[in-house]
C-alpha positions in Angstrom: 81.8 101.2 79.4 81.2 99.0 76.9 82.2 100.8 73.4 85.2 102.4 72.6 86.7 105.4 74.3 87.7 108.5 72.4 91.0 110.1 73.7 89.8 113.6 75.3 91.3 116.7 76.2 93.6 117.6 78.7 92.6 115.7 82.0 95.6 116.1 84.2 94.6 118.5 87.2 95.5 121.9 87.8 99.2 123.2 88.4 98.1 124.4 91.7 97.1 120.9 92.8 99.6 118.8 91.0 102.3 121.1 93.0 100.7 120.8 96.5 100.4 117.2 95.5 103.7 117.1 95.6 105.0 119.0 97.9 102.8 116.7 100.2 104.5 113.6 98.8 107.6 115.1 99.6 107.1 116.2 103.4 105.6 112.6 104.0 108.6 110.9 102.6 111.0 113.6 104.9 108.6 113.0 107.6 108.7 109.1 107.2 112.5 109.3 106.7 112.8 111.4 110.1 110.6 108.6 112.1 112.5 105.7 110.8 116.3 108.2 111.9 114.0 108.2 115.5 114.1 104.8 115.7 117.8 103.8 115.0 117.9 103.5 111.3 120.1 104.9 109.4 118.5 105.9 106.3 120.7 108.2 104.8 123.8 106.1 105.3 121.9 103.0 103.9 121.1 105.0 101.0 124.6 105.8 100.5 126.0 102.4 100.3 123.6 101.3 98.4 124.5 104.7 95.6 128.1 103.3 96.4 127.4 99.9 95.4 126.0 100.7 92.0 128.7 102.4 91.8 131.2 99.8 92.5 129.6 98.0 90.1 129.3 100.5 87.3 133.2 101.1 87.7 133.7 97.4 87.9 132.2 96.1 85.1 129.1 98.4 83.4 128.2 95.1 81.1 126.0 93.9 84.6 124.0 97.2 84.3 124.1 97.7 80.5 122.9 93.9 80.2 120.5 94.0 82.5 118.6 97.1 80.5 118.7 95.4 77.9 117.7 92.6 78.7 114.5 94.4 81.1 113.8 96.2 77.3 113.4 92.6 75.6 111.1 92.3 78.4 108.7 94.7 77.9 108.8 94.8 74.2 108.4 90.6 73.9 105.4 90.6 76.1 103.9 93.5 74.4 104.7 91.7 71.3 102.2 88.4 72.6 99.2 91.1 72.9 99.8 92.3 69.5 99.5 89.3 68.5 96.6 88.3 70.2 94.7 91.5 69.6 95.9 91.5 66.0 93.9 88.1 65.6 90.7 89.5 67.3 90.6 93.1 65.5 92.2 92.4 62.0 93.8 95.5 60.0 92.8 97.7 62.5 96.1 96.9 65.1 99.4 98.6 64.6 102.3 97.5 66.5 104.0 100.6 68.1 101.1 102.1 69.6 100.5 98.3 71.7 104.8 97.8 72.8 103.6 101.7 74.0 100.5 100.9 75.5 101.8 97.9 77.3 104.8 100.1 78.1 102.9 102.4 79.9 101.1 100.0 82.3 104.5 98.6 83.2 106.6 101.6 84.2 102.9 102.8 86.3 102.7 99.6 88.4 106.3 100.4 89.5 105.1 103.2 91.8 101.2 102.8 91.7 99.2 100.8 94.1 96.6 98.4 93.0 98.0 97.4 89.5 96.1 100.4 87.9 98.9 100.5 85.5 97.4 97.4 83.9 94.0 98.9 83.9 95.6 101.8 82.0 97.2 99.4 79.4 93.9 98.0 78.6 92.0 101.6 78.5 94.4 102.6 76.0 93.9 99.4 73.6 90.4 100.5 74.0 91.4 104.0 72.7 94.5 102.8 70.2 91.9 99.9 68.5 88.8 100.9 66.4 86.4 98.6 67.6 87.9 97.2 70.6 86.0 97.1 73.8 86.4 97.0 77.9 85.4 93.1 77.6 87.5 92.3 74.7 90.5 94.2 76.0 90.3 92.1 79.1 89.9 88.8 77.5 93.1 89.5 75.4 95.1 90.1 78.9 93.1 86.8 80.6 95.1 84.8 77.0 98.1 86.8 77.5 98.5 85.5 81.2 97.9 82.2 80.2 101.4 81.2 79.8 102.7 83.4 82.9 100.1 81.8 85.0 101.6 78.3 84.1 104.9 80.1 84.2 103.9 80.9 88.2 102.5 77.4 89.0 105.9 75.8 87.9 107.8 78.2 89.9 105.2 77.6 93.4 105.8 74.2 92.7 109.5 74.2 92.3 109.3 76.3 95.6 107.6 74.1 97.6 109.1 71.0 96.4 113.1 71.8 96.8 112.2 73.0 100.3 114.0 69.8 102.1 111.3 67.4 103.7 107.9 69.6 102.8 106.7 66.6 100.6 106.7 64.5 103.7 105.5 67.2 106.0 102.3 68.0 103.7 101.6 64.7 102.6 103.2 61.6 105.3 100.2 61.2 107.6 97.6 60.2 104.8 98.3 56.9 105.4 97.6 57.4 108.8 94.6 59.3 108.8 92.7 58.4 106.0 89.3 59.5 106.6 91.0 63.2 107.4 92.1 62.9 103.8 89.5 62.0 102.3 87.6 64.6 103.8 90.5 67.0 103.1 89.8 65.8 99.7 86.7 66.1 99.6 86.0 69.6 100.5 89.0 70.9 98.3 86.7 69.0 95.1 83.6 71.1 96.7 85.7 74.5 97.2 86.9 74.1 93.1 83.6 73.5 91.9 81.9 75.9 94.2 84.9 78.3 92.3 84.6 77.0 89.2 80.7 77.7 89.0 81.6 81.6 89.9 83.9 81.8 87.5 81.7 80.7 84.5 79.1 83.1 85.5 81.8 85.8 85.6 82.8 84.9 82.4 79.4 84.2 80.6 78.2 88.1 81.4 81.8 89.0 79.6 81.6 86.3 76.8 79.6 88.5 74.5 82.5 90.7 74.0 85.5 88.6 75.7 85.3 86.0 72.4 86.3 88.5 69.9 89.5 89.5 72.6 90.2 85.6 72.5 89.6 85.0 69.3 93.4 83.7 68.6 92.6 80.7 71.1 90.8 79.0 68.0 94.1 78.6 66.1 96.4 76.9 68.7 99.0 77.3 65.9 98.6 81.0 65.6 98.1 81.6 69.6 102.1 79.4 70.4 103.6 81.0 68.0 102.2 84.7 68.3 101.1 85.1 72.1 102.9 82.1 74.0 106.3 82.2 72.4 106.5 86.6 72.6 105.4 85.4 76.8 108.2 82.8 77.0 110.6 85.3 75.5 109.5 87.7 77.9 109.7 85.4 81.1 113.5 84.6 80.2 114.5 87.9 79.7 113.3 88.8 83.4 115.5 85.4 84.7 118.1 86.5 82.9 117.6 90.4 84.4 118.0 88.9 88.4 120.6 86.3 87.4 122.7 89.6 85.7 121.9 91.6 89.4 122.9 88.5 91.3 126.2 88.2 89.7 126.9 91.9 89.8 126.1 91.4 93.9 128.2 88.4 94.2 125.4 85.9 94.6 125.9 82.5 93.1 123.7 82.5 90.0 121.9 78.9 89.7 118.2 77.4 88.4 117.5 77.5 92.4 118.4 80.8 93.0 117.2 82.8 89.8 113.6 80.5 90.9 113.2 81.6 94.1 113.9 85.3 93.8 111.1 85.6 90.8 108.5 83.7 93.3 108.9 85.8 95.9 108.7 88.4 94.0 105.8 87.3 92.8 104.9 86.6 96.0 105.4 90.2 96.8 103.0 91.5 93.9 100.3 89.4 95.1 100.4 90.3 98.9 101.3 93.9 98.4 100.2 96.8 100.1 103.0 99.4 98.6 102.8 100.8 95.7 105.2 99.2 93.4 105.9 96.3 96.5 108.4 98.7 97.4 109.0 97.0 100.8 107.5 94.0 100.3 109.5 92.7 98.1 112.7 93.1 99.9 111.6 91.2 102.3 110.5 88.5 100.4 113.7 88.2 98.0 115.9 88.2 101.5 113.7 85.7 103.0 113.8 83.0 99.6 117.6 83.9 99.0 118.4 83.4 103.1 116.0 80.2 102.6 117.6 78.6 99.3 121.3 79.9 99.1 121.9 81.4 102.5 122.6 84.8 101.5 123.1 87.3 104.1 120.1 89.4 104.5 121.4 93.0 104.6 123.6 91.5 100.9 120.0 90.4 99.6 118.1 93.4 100.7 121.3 95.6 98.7 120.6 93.3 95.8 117.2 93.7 95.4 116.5 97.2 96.2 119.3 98.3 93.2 117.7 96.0 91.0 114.5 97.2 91.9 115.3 101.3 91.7 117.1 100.5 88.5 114.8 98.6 86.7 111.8 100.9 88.1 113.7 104.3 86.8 114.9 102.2 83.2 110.9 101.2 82.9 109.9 105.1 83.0 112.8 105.9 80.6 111.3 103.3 78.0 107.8 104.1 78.4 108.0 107.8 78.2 110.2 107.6 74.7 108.0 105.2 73.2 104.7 107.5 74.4 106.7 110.4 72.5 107.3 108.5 69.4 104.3 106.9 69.2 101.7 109.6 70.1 104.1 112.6 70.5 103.6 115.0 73.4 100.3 116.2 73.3 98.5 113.0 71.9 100.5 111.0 74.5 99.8 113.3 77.4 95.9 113.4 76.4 95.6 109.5 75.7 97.7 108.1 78.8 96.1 111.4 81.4 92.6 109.9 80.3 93.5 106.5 80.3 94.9 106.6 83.8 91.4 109.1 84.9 89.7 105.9 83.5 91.2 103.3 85.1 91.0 104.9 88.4 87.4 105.3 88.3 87.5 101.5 87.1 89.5 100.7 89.9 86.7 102.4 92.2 83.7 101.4 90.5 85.2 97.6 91.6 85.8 97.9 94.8 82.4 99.6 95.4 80.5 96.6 93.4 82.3 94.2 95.7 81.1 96.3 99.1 77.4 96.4 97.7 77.6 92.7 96.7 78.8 91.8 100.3 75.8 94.0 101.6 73.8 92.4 99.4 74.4 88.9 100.7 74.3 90.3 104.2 70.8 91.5 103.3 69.8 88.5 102.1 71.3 86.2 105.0 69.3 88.7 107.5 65.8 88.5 105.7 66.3 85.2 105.4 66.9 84.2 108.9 64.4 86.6 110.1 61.8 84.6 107.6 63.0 81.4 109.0 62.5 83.1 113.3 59.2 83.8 112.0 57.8 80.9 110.4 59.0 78.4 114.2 57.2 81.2 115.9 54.1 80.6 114.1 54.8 76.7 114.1 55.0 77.2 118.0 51.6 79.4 117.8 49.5 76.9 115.9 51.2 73.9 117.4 48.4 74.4 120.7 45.3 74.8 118.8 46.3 71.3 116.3 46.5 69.4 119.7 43.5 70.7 121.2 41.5 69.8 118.0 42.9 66.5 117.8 42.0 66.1 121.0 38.4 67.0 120.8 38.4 64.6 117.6 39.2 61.3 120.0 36.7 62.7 122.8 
């Protein structure tokens, strides 16, 4: 899938199916909702006082909602704003602004309910479609720049994690003194697992270089990639602390540096190690376990706290993305580009994780023939080792 794809005509399935898919949906979530009233839990009164406690706040003061829309907006639109810019750089004249903040818009409000982050494969199919020119290769070079500043964003946020957890500097790192041929060798074999890394990596990225350098093309002009790509990225990453400090307020959780930190790492904690769709789950448990962990908060407050922010910021996210879809494209360009986009990355998606099995097979392959050449070459060694040491000793005789 190298060139550019053309947007083609209607793709979404058949109303028959899209119905039953639905109906299924909904008799799994009943189902699921009738195991978990089985078991003791209260669903439906949990999901009233959590409807009551947005609510509450609404009534209380609607700034903490209205803010924190706003503020989710700035979000989205910022760090759509650093791919125009780096896509602008790579494909000159041919890169319009809307149709990217849409694009990018898109992805977003999909990865709130889809597994496996296909909403960003979606976002980059539709650059490929939106962009004369622009190809699979370059479209994922300009998100590998793009996450350039969040991926220093995340490292200061792990570090800031682990380090204002009281004593883990001394439990990780007191016993080199005392051991310090263990950390040397600990050393050691984390230099050999980087390199071993680093050498997969540049042969991942030398097959992709032939298109990837026109999608990085802003990284020549430092200037050009601070000010248009990692400024828009900054913007965006302060907008989403200033999103959970506005939902930690409205909850009655003290807003400080510490706990604004530890509720976006776990979260991104949650992103990482999901199995959800959306990290629905996941990521209440991992915002109750940081905010128990740093500020002490209650669990069943934190678990309030982040499923309303979640839900609310989920539902805002498809609100954005389908207005800018209909302004940008209108309905039946929109439906066509996003519907083929999203068949796209799916078989993307697929056509991955099948390369990965066969690769593993591959190596599987390999490893057997290769021992198997190794069992026979000592049986032959064994074979011809009696007839060498009756010639040599005929030789002496």
């Amino acid at each position: 899938m190298d060139s550019a794809i053309e947007p083609t005509i209607e793709v979404r399935p058949p109303r028959r199916k899209r119905i039953g898919k639905m109906i299924a949906w909904l008799v799994g979530l009943a189902l699921f909702w009738l195991v978990l009233q089985l078991l003791g839990v209260d669903v439906r009164d949990w999901l009233d006082h959590l409807w009551d406690q947005i609510k509450d706040i609404w009534n209380a003061n609607p700034g903490y909602i209205v803010g924190a829309l706003i503020l989710q907006t700035g979000q989205t639109v910022f760090a759509g704003l650093s791919y125009y810019g780096i896509l602008r750089v790579a494909y000159p004249g041919k890169v319009e602004f809307w149709p990217i903040i849409a694009s990018y818009a898109v992805g977003v409000a999909m990865n709130g309910f889809l597994p496996a982050n296909i909403g960003t494969f979606v976002t980059l199919l539709m650059f490929v479609a939106v962009i004369p020119g622009c190809t699979v290769g370059g479209a994922i070079a300009a998100y590998l720049v793009q996450k350039i500043f969040f991926t220093i964003a995340g490292t200061f946020v792990y570090l800031y994690m682990f380090l204002s957890v009281p004593g883990a500097f001394d439990i990780s790192f007191g016993n080199e003194t005392s051991h310090p041929w263990l950390t040397l060798i600990v050393v050691v074999g984390a230099g050999v697992l980087l390199v071993m890394l680093g050498r997969i990596f540049w042969r991942q990225v030398k097959k992709l270089w032939a298109q990837a350098k026109q999608g990085g093309a802003i990284l020549a002009s430092p200037k050009r990639y601070l000010t248009h790509a990692f400024l828009p990225s900054f913007l965006s990453w302060v907008c989403k602390l200033g999103v959970v400090a506005i939902f930690l307020a409205a909850f009655g959780i003290a807003v400080t540096f510490e706990s604004v930190i530890w509720v976006v790492g776990s979260g991104s904690l949650a992103n990482v190690a999901s199995f959800t769709p959306g990290a629905v789950g996941v990521t209440q448990a991992t915002n109750a376990l940081a905010l128990k962990t740093c500020c002490d908060v209650p669990n069943s407050v934190a678990i309030d706290y982040s499923t309303a922010q979640q839900l609310i910021t989920t539902a805002w996210n498809q609100i954005v993305a389908i207005v800018l879809v209909l302004w940008v494209f209108g309905w039946t360009g929109g439906k066509q580009l996003v519907g083929g986009a999203y068949s796209d990355a799916k078989v993307q998606v697929a056509e991955t994780k099948a390369a990965r099995a066969q690769k593993k097979e591959e190596k599987k392959e390999a490893k057997r023939e290769a021992k198997e050449a190794d069992t026979a070459g000592q049986d032959q060694q064994r074979e011809a080792a009696p007839g060498e040491a009756a010639s040599q000793e005929e030789g002496v005789s």
